[in-house]
C-alpha positions, -999 to +999 in steps of 0.1 A: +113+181-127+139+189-101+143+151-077+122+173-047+095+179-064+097+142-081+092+127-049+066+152-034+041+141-068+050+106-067+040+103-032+014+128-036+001+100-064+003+072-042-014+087-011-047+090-030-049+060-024-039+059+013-064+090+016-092+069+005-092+041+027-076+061+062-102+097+059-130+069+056-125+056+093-140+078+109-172+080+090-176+043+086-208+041+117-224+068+102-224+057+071-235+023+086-264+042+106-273+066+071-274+034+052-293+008+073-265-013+084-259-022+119-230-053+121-199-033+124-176-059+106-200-057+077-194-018+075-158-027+066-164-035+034-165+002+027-130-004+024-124-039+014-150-030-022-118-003-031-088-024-022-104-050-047-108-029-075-077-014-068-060-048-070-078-063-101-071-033-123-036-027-117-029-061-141-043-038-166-026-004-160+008-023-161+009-036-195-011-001-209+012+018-190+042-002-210+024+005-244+008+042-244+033+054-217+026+067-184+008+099-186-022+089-203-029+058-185-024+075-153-047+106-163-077+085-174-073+065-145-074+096-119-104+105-136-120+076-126-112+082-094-124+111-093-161+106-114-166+076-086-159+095-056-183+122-065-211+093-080-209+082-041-221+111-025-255+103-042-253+066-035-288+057-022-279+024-003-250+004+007-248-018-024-242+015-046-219+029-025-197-002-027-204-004-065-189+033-061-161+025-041-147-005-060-151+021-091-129+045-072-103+014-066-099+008-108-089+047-114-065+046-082-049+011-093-032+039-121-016+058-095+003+029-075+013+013-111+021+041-133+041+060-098+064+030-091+072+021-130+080+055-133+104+054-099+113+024-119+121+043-154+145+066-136+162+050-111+179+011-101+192-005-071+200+018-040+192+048-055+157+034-064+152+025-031+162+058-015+136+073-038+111+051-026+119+054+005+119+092+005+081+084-015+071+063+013+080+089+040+055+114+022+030+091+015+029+081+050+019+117+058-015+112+046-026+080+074-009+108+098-034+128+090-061+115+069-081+101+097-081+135+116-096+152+085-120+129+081-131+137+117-136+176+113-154+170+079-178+150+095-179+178+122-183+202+095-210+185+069-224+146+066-200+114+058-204+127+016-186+155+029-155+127+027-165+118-005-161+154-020-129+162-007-112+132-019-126+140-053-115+174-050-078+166-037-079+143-070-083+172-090-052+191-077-029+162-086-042+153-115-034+191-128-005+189-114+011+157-132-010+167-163+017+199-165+046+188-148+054+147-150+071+141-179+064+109-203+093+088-190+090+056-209+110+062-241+087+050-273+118+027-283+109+009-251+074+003-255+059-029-254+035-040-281+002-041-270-003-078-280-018-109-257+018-131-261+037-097-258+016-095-225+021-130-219+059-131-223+059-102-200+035-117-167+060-148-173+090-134-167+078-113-137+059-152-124+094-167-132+117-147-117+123-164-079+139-132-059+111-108-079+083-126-070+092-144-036+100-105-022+064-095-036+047-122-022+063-113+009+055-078+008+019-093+003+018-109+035+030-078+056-001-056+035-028-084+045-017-079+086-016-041+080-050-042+066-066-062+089-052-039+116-062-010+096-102-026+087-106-030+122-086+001+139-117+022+146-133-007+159-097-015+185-093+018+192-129+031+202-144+002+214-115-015+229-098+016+248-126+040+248-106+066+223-136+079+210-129+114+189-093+106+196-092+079+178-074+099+150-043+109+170-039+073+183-037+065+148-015+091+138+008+083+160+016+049+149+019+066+113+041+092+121+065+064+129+065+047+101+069+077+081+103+084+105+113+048+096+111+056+062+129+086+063+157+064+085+157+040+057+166+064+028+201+077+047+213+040+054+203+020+027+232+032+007+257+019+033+236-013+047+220-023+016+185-034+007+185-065+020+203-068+052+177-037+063+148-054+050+159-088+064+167-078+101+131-057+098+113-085+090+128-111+117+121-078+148+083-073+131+079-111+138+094-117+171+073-085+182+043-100+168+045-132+186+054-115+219+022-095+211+001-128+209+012-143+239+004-107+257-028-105+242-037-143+252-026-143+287-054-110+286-029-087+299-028-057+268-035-025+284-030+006+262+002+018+266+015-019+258-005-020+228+008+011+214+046+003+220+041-036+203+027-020+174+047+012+171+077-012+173+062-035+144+051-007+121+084+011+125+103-024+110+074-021+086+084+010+073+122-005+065+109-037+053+081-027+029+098-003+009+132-021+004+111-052-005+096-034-031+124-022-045+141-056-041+109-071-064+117-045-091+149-042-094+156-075-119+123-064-140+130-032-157+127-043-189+091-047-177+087-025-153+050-016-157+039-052-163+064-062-130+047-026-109+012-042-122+013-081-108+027-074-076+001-042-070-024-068-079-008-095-056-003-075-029-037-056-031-060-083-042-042-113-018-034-086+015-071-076+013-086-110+007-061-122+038-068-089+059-105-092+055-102-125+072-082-113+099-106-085+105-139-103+101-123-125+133-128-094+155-142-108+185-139-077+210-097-083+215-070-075+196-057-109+199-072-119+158-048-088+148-017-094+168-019-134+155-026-117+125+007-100+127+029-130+136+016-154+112+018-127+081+056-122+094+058-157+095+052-161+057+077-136+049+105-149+063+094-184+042+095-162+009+127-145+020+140-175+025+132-188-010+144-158-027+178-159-010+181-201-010+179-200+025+204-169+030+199-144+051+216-107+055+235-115+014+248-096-005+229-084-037+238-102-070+253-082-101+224-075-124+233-061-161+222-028-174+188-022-153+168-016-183+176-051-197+177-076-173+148-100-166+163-132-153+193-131-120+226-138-128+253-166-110 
């Protein structure tokens, strides 16, 4: 595959999974009306039911991924995905539908797993993250404009309509990896399929302090995106009156991220992983708190809104993706297994953590923006501990990327 079209299907992977919690927004009071369930916070469990399957199955894709390869744990998984969205357009109460929807989350956990080992299997350091980077700016394409679709398929047919088209859209990528992704784990390189194989491999990702202190960060920063995102219809409609166009509000925000992303890829070469990632983090936080004492002193009209969290999401967009390289980079000797606990981390403990935040929706957006401060908060504390209490370094010499596991002096 040439490195274009590399990108396009990896991000094309991943944004299944963006596609099926973002096109759901918009549908989420009907289904709530359809289904007999009036509490608005309850109807966000639409999307919290995925994000848990999709956590809790991605420590099972890793170490598969690492023993059959990529393709066919990635294939069996789409399929999933797709059998489970088209089982929910017949769902005959809520309880089904979010037996459905945490279905749908196990088959997409393959997709965020199987797409970064096999960034991962081709690339290291800066170059990995430029990849990522340029994945990230694609993927980000799909919360630009997922929510709009979602609108003018509800326009055109009832909230199953949604369910349909995801399952549809499945279909096209999954074709297209079927014929064009290579197998990129070498069979010399696969991991036996054993528990203390398994077991050696979740301990050296648990034990490595830079890996795992920059995944737990990136943790934090998912649990304030998703409690923006659980509650975003609920902000932007009944907040600020957006009403039908709620969508380009919300594309908007995306938009810039996806330009941040883009940003990232041409100067992470020259500035490095973590001196971008670093200074992100410290602006997302110091926005954030401004944002709180804003929202608190009750003066957080729209235009103000919009800026504090355009400005956040845009140091999101550098700091998530160079985090996430910075968490794989020492693993690559176990790079499913590595891809598979922080998905799991980041899914299972940024949803847990963003379902709080949103459940605290109380009519302001002052749960989200303290939501925002204290997650950036936390990330500067695991930065902190993955650097010793440095900030802005320099990265440390790893050996080849395929064999190291453990930092060096």
């Amino acid at each position: 595959m040439s490195r274009p079209e590399f990108i396009a299907l990896m991000a094309a992977l991943m944004a299944l999974n963006a596609l099926a919690i973002d096109v759901m927004l918009p549908a989420l009071p009907y289904m709530g009306e359809a289904l007999g369930i009036s509490s608005e916070n309850e109807r966000q469990f639409v999307i919290s039911a995925y994000m848990f399957g999709f956590g809790i199955a991605q420590l099972a894709f890793g170490p598969l991924s690492d023993r059959f390869g990529r393709r066919a744990p990635l294939l069996v998984g789409m399929a999933i995905y797709i059998a489970a969205a088209v089982a929910a357009v017949f769902a005959p109460d809520f309880g089904v539908l979010l037996a459905f929807r945490f279905i749908q989350g196990l088959g997409a956990a393959s997709t965020r797993v199987i797409a970064t080992s096999i960034v991962r299997d081709r690339y290291s350091g800066r170059a990995m993250a430029e990849v990522m980077s340029l994945t990230f700016m694609v993927f980000m394409a799909i919360p630009v404009i997922a929510p709009g679709i979602g609108q003018i398929l509800l326009l055109t047919g009832p909230w199953q309509t949604i369910f349909l088209f995801m399952g549809l859209l499945a279909i096209v990528f999954g074709i297209w990896a079927f014929f064009r992704l290579p197998e990129t784990l070498a069979p010399e390189n696969r991991r036996a399929l054993r528990l203390s194989v398994i077991a050696e491999g979740f301990r050296l990702v648990f034990t490595n302090r830079v890996a795992f202190s920059y995944g737990l960060a990136g943790m934090f920063l998912f649990a304030a995106l998703f409690g923006f995102i659980s509650t975003s219809q609920q902000i932007y409609v009944d907040i600020y009156g957006l009403g039908v166009y709620f969508p380009v509000a919300f594309a908007a925000v995306a938009v810039l991220m996806a330009i941040s992303s883009f940003l990232n890829s041409r100067i992470v070469a020259r500035f490095g992983m973590r001196r971008l990632s670093h200074f992100a983090v410290l602006v997302y936080t110091g926005v954030s708190i401004v944002w709180v004492v804003l929202a608190l002193a009750g003066f957080m009209p729209l235009w103000l809104f919009l800026l504090l969290l355009a400005t956040a999401m845009f140091m999101f967009g550098w700091a998530a993706s160079n985090m996430n390289s910075l968490s794989m980079e020492p693993l690559g000797a176990v790079a499913g297994t590595a891809s598979s606990v922080f998905g799991f981390v980041q899914t299972v403990g940024g949803a847990l953590i963003g379902s709080y935040i949103g459940q605290h929706f109380d009519g302001t957006v002052v749960p989200t923006a303290m939501g925002y401060a204290s997650m950036g908060v936390l990330a500067i504390i695991c930065i902190l501990i993955a650097e010793k209490g440095k900030l802005f370094g320099v990265a440390p010499q790893y050996a080849h990327p395929g064999d190291v596991v453990a930092e060096t002096k």
